[in-house]
ChimeraX commands (.cxc) that place a marker at each C-alpha (Angstrom):
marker #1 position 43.60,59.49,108.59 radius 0.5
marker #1 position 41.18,56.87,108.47 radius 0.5
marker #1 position 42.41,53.40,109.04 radius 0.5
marker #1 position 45.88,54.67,108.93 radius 0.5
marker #1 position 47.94,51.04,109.11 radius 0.5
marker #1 position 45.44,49.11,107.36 radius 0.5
marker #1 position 45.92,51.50,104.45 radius 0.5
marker #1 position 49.91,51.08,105.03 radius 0.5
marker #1 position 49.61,47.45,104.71 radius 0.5
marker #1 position 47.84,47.56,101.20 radius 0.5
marker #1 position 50.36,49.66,99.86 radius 0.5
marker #1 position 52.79,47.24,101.14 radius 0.5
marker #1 position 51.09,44.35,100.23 radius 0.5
marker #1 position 50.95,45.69,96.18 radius 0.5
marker #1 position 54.32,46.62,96.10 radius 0.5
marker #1 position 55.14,43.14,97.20 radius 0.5
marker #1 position 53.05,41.29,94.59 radius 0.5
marker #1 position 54.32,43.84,91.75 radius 0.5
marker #1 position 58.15,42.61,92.95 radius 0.5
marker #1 position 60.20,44.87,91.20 radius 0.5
marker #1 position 57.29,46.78,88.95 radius 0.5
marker #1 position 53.70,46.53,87.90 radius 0.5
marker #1 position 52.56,42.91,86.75 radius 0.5
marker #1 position 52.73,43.47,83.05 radius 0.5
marker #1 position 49.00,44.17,81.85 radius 0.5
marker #1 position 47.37,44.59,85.19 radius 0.5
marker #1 position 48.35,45.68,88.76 radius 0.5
marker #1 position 47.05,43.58,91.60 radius 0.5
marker #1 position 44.85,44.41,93.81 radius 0.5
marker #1 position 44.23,43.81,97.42 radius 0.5
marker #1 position 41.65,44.73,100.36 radius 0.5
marker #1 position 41.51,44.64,103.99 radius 0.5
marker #1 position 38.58,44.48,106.19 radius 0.5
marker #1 position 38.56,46.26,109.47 radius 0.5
marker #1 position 35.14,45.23,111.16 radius 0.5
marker #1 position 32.37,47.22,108.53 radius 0.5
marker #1 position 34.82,49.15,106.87 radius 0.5
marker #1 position 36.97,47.16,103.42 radius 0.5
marker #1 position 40.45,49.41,102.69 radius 0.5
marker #1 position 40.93,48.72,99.02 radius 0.5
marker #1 position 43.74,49.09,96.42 radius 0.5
marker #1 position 43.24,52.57,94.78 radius 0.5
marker #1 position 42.74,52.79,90.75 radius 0.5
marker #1 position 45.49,54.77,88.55 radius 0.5
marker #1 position 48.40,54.26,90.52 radius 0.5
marker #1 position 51.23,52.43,90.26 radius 0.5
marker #1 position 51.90,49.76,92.84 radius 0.5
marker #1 position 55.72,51.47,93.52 radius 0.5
marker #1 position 54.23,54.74,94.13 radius 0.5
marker #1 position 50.92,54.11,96.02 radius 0.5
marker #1 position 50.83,55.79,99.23 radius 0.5
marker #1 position 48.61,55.33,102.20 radius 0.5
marker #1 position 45.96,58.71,101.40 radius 0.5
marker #1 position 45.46,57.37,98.04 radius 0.5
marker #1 position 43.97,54.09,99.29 radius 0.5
marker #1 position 40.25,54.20,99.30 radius 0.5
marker #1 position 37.99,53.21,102.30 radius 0.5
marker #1 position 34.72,51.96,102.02 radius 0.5
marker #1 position 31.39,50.51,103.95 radius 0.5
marker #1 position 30.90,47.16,102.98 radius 0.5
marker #1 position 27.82,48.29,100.95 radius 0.5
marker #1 position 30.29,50.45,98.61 radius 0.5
marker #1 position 29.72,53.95,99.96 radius 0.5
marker #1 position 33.17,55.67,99.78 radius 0.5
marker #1 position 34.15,57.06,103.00 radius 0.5
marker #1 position 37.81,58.59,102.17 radius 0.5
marker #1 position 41.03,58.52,100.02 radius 0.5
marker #1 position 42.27,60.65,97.02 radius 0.5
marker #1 position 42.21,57.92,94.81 radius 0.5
marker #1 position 39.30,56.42,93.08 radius 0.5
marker #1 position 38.76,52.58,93.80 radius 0.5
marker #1 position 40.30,50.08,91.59 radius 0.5
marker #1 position 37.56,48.53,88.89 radius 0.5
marker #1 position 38.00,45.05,91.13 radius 0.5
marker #1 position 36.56,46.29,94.46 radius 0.5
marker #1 position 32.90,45.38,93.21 radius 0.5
marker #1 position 34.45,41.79,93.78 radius 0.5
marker #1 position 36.62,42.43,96.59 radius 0.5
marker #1 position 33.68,43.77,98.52 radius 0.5
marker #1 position 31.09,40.65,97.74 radius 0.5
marker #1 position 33.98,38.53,98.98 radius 0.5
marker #1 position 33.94,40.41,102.00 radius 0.5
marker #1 position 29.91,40.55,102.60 radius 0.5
marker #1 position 29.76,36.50,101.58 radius 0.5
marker #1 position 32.39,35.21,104.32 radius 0.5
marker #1 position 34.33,36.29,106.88 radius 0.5
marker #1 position 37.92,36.72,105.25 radius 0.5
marker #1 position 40.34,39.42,106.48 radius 0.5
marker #1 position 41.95,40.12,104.07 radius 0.5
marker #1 position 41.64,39.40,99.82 radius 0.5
marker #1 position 44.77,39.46,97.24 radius 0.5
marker #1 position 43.91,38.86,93.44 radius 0.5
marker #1 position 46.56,39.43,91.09 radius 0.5
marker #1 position 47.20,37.74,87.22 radius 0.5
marker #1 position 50.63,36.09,88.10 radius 0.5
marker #1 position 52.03,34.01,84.89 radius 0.5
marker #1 position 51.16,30.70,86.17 radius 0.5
marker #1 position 47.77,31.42,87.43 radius 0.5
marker #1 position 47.28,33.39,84.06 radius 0.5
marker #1 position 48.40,30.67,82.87 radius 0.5
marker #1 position 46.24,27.83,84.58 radius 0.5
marker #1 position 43.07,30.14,84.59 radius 0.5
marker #1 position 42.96,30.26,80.47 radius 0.5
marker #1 position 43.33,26.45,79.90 radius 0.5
marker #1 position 41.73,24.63,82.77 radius 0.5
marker #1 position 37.74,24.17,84.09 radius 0.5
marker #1 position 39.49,22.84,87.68 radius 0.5
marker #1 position 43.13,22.67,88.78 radius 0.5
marker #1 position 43.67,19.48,89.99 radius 0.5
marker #1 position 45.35,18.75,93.60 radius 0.5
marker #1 position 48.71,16.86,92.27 radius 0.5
marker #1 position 49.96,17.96,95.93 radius 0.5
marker #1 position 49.29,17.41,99.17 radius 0.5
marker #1 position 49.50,20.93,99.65 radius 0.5
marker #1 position 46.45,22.09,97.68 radius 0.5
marker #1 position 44.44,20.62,100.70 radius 0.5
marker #1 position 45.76,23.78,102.42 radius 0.5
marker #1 position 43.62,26.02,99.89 radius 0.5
marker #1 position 41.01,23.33,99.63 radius 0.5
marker #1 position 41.65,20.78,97.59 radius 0.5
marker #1 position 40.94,20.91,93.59 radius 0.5
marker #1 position 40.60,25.08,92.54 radius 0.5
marker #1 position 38.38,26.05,90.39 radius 0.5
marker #1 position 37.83,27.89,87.58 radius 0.5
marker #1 position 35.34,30.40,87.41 radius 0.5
marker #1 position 33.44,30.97,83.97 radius 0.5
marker #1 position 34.93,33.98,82.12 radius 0.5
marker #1 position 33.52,37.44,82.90 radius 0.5
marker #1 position 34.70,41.05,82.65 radius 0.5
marker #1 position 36.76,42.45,85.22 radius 0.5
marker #1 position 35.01,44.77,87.58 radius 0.5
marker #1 position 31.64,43.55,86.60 radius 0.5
marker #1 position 28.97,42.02,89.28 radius 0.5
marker #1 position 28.73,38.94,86.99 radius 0.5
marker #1 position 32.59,37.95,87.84 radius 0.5
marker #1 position 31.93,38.87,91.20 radius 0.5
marker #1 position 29.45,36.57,91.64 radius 0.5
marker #1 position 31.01,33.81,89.63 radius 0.5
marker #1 position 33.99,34.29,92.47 radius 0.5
marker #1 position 31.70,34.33,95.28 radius 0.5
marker #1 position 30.50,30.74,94.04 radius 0.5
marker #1 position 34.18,29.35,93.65 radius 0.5
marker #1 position 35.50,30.47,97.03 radius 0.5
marker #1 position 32.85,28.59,98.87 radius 0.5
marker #1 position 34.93,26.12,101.13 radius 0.5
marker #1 position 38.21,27.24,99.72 radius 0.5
marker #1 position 40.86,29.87,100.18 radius 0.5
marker #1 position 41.84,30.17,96.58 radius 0.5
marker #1 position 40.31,30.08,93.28 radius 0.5
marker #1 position 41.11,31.04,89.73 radius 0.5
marker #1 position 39.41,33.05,87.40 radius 0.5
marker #1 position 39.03,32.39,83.68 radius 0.5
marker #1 position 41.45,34.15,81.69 radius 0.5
marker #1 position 42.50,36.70,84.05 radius 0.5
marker #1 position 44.21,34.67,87.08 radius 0.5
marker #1 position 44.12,33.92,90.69 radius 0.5
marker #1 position 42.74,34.77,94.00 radius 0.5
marker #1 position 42.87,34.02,97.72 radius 0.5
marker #1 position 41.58,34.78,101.17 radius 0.5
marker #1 position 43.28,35.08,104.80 radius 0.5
marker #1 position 42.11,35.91,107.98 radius 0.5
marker #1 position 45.32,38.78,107.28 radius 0.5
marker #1 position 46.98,40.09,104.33 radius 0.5
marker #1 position 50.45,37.88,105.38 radius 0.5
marker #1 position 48.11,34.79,104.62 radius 0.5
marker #1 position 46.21,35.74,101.80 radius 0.5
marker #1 position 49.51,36.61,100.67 radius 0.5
marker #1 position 50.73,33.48,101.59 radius 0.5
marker #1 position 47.74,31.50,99.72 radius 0.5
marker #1 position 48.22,32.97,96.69 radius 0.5
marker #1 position 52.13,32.47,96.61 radius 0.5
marker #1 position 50.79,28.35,97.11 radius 0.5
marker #1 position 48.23,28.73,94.29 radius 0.5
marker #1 position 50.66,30.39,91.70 radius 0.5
marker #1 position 53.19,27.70,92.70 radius 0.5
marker #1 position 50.53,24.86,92.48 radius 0.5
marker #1 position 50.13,25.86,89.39 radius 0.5
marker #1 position 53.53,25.73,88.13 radius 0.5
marker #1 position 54.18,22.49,89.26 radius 0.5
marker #1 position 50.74,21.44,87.57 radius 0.5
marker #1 position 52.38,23.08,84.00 radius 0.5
marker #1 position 55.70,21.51,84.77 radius 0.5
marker #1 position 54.03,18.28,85.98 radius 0.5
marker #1 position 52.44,17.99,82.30 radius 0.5
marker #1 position 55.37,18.62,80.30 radius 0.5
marker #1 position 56.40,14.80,81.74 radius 0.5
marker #1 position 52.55,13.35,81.24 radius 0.5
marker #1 position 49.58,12.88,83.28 radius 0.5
marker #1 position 49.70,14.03,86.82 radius 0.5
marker #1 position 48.48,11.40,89.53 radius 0.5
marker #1 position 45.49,13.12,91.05 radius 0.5
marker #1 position 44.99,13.26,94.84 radius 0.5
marker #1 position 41.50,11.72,95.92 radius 0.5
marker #1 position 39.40,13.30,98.22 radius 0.5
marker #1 position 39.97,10.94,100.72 radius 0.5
marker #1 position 44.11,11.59,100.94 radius 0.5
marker #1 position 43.53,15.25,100.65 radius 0.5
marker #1 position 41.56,14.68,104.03 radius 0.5
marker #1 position 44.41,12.52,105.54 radius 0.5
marker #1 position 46.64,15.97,104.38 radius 0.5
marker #1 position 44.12,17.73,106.46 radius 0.5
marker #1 position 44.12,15.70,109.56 radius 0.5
marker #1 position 47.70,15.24,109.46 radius 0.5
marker #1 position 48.22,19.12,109.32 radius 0.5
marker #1 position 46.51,19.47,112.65 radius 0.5
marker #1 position 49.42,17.63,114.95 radius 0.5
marker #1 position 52.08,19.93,113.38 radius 0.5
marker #1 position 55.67,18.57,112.92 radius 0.5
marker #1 position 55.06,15.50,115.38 radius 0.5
marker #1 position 51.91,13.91,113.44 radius 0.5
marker #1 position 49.73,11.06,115.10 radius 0.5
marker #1 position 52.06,8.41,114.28 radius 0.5
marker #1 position 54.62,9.67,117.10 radius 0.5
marker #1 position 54.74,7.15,119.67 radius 0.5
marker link #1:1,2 radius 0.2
marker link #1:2,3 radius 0.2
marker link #1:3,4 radius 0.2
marker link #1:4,5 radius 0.2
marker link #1:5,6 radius 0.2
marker link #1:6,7 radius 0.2
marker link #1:7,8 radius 0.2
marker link #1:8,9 radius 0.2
marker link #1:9,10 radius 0.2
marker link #1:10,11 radius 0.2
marker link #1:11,12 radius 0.2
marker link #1:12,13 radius 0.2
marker link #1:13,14 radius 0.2
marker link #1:14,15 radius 0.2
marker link #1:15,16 radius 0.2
marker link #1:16,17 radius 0.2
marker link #1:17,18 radius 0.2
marker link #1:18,19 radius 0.2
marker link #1:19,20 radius 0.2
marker link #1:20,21 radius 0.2
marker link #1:21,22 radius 0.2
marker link #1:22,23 radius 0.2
marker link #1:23,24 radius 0.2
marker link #1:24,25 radius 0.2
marker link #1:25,26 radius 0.2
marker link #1:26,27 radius 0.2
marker link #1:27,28 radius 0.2
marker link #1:28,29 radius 0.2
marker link #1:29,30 radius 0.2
marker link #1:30,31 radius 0.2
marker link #1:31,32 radius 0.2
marker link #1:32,33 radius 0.2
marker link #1:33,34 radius 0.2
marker link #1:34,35 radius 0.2
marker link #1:35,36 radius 0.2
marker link #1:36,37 radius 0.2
marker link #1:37,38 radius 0.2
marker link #1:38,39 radius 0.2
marker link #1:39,40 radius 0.2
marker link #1:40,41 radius 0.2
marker link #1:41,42 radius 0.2
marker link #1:42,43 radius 0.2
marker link #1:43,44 radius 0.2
marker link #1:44,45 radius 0.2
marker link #1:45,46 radius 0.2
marker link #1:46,47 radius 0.2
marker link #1:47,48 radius 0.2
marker link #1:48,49 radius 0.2
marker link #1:49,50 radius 0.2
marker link #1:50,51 radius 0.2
marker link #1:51,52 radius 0.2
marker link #1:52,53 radius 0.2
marker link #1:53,54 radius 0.2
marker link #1:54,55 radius 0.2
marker link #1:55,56 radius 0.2
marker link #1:56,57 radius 0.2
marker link #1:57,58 radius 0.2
marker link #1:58,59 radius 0.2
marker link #1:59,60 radius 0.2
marker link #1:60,61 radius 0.2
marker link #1:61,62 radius 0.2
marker link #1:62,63 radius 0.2
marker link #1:63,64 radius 0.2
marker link #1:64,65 radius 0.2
marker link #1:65,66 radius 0.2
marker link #1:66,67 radius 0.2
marker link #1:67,68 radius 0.2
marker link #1:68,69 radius 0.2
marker link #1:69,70 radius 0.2
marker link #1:70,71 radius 0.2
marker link #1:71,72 radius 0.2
marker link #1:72,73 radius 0.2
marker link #1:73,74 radius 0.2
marker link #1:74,75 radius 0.2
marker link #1:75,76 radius 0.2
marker link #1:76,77 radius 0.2
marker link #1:77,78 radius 0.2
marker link #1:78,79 radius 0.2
marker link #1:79,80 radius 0.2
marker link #1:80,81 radius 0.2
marker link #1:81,82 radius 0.2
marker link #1:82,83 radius 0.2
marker link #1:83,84 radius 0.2
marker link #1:84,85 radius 0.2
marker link #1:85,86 radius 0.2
marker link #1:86,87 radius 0.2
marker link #1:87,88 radius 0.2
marker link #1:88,89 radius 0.2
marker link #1:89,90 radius 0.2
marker link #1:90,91 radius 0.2
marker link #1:91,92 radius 0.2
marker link #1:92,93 radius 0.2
marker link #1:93,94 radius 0.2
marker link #1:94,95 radius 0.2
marker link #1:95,96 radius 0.2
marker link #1:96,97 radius 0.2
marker link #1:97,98 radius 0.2
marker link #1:98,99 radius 0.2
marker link #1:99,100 radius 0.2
marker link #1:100,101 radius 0.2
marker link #1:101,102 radius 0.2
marker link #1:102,103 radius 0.2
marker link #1:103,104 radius 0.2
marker link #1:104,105 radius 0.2
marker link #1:105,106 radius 0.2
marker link #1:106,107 radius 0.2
marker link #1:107,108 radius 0.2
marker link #1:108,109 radius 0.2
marker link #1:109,110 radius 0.2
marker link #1:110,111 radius 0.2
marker link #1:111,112 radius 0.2
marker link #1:112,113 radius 0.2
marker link #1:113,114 radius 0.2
marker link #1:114,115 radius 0.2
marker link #1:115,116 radius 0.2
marker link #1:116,117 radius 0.2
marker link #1:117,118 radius 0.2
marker link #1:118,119 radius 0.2
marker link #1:119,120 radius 0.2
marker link #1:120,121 radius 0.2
marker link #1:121,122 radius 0.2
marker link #1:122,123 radius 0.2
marker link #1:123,124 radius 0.2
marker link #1:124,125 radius 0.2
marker link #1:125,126 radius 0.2
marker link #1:126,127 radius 0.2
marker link #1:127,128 radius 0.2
marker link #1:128,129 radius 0.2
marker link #1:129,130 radius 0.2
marker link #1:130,131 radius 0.2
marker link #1:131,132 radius 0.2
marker link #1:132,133 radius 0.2
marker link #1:133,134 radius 0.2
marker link #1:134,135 radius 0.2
marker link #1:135,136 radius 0.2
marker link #1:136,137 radius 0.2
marker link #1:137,138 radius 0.2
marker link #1:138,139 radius 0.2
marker link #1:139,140 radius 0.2
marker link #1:140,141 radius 0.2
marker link #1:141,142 radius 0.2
marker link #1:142,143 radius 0.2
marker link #1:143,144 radius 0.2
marker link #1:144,145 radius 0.2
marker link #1:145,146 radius 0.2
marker link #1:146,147 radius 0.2
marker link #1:147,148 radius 0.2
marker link #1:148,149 radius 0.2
marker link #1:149,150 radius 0.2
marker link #1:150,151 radius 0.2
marker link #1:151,152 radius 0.2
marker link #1:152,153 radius 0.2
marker link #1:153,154 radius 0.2
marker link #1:154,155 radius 0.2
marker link #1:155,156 radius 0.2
marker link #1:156,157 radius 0.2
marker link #1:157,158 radius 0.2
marker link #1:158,159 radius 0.2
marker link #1:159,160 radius 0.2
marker link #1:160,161 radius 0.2
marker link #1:161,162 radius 0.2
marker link #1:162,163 radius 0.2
marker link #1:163,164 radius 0.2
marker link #1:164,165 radius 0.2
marker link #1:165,166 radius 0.2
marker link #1:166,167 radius 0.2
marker link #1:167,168 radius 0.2
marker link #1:168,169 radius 0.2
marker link #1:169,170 radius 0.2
marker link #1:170,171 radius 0.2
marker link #1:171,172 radius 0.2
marker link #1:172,173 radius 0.2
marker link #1:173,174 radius 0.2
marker link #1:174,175 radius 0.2
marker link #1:175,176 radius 0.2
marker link #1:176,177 radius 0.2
marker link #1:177,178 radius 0.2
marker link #1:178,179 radius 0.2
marker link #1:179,180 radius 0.2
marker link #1:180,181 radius 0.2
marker link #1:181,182 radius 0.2
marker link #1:182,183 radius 0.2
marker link #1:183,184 radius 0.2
marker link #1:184,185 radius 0.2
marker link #1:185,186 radius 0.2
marker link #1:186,187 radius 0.2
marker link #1:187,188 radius 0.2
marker link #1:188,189 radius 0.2
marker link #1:189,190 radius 0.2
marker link #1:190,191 radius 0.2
marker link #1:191,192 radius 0.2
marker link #1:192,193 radius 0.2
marker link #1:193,194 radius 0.2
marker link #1:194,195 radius 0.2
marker link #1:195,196 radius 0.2
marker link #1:196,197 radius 0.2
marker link #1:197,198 radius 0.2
marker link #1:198,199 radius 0.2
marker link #1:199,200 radius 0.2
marker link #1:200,201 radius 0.2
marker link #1:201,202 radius 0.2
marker link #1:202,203 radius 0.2
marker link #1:203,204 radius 0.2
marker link #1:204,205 radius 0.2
marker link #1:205,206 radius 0.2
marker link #1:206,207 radius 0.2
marker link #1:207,208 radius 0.2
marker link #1:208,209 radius 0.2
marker link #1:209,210 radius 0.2
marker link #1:210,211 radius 0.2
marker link #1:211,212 radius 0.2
marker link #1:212,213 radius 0.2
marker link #1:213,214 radius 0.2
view
């Protein structure tokens, strides 16, 4: 079978985003590219019963190369993510907050110093309908110079050189956004400025011992 493990780690990776069943609405959907070839989350199936032959794999211009399944209606913009940049791996997936965020907001704002991790404030991209080349192209635009972004009224997405830290990223965005909701039950968040997002940034790269350790 074609790209065997890859297409075991996208069934993982689903069944790990669905948690104990489907996100209600929508399943989420990931992809992983291996060199010219994207393995993508397959369409009709249910995230706790997707198995490795019914993920599809494709060239990176969209020809379908094998799986039982059909690809699911997002892999038009799973597969521009993957021509645009150089991202290993893609996870997009409606989670509550990100739903949440993603219907209300033009831009999350970075109230923590962790957003500088996905890039510092996350946009929102204009609303579009799913599967289409116009949201795929509103994404593309969003992701430049970030790992995460959010998509109007449908929710979240981020990249990683893997599927553990795309994974990762999005588990930061949907809890960014959580503490943005929570933040604004209390008032108006203090914003980070650009400037301490890049002191985040530079600080990140000592690890635990930073470059005030004498």
């Amino acid at each position: 079978m074609l790209l065997e493990q890859h297409r075991r780690d996208v069934c993982l990776a689903v069944r790990r985003l669905a948690g104990d069943g489907p996100v209600p609405g929508e399943s989420p959907t990931v992809s992983v590219r291996a060199g010219e070839l994207v393995v993508v989350t397959p369409a009709g199936v249910a995230p706790d019963r997707t198995e490795p032959a019914d993920c599809p794999v494709l060239s990176l211009d969209g020809r379908l190369l094998e799986g039982r399944r059909d690809p699911a209606a997002e892999t038009t913009m799973h597969l521009a993510v993957h021509r645009t940049g150089d991202a290993g791996a893609v996870v997009r997936a409606g989670s509550p907050a990100a739903a949440a965020v993603a219907a209300t907001l033009a831009e999350l704002p970075p109230i923590h110093h962790a957003a500088a991790r996905l890039g510092g404030a996350i946009p929102v991209t204009p609303y579009a309908t799913y599967g289409t080349g116009e949201l795929a192209d509103q994404v593309c635009k969003a992701l430049a110079g970030r790992n995460a972004a959010l998509l109007a009224n449908h929710g979240g997405i981020a990249l990683g050189a893997d599927l553990g830290q795309a994974i990762e990223r999005f588990g930061l965005l949907e809890w960014l956004c959580d503490v943005y909701i929570r933040a604004r039950t209390l008032g108006a968040p203090r914003v980070l400025t650009e400037d301490e997002l890049a002191e985040v940034r530079h600080r990140d790269t000592y690890g635990w011992g930073g470059p005030d350790i004498v």
